[in-house]
C-alpha positions as CSV (number, residue, x, y, z in Angstrom):
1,X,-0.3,22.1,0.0
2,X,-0.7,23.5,-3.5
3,X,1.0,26.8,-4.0
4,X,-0.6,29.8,-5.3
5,X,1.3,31.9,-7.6
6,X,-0.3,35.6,-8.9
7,X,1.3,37.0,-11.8
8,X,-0.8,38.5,-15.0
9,X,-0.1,35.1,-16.8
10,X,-2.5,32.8,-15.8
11,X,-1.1,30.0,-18.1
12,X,2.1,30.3,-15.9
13,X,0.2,30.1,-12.7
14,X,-2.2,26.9,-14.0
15,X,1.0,25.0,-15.0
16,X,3.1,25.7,-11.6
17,X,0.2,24.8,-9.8
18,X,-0.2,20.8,-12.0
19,X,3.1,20.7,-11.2
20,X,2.7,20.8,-7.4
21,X,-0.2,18.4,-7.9
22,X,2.0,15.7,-9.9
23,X,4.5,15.9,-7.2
24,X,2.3,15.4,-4.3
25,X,0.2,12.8,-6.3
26,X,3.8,11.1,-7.3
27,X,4.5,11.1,-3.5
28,X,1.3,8.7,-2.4
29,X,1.7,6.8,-6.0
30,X,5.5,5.6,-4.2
31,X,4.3,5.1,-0.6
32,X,1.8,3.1,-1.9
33,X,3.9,0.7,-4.0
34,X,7.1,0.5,-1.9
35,X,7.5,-3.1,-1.0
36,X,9.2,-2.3,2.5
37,X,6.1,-0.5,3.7
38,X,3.9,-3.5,2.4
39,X,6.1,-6.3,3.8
40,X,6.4,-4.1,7.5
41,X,2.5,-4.0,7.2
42,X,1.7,-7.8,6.2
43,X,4.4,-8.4,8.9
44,X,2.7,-6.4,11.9
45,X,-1.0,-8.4,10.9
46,X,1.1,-11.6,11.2
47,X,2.5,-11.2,14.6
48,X,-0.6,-9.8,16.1
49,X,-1.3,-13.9,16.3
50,X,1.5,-15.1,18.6
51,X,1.2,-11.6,20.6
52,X,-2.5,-12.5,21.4
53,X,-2.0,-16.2,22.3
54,X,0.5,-14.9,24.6
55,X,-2.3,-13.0,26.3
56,X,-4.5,-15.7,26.4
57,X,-2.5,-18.0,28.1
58,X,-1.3,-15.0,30.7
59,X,-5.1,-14.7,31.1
60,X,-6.0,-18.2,31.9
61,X,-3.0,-19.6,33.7
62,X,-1.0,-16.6,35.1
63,X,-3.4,-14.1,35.9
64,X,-6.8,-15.3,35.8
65,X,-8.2,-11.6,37.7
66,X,-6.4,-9.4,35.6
67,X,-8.6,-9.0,32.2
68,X,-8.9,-5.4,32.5
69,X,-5.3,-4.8,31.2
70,X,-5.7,-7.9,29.1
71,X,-8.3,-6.4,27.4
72,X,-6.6,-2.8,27.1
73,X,-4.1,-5.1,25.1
74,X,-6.2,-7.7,23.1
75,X,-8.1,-4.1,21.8
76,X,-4.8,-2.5,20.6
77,X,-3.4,-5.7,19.1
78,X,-7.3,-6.0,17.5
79,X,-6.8,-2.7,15.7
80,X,-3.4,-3.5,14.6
81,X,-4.7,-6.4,13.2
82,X,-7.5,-4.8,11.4
């Protein structure tokens, strides 16, 4: 949320509010790049695999009449996979 300031001296007011606008900007520019986030995120793609293999194979062998909460499943790990 920008911040506001009313005084007389607009110059003031312009540069506080660029300054609140570089910090938020610097905020996404760090979340973006961090390599934790990236790594959890390439991580959570890669074990959507196993995850719905597991399903299948519950599906066909285990459970063969129980694809409605097989599907609830296969959806949310779709998604996740993106």
């Amino acid at each position: 949320m920008i911040a506001v300031v009313r005084d007389r001296d607009m110059a003031s007011s312009a540069g506080h509010m660029m300054l609140c606008e570089e910090r938020r900007d610097a905020g996404r520019q760090r979340s973006a790049d961090d390599p934790v986030l990236l790594f959890l995120g390439l991580a959570t793609r890669i074990a959507t695999l196993p995850l719905l293999g597991m399903i299948a194979v519950i599906q066909i062998f285990v459970y063969p009449n129980a694809y409605n909460e097989h599907l609830v499943w296969g959806a949310i790990l779709a998604l996740l996979r993106g």
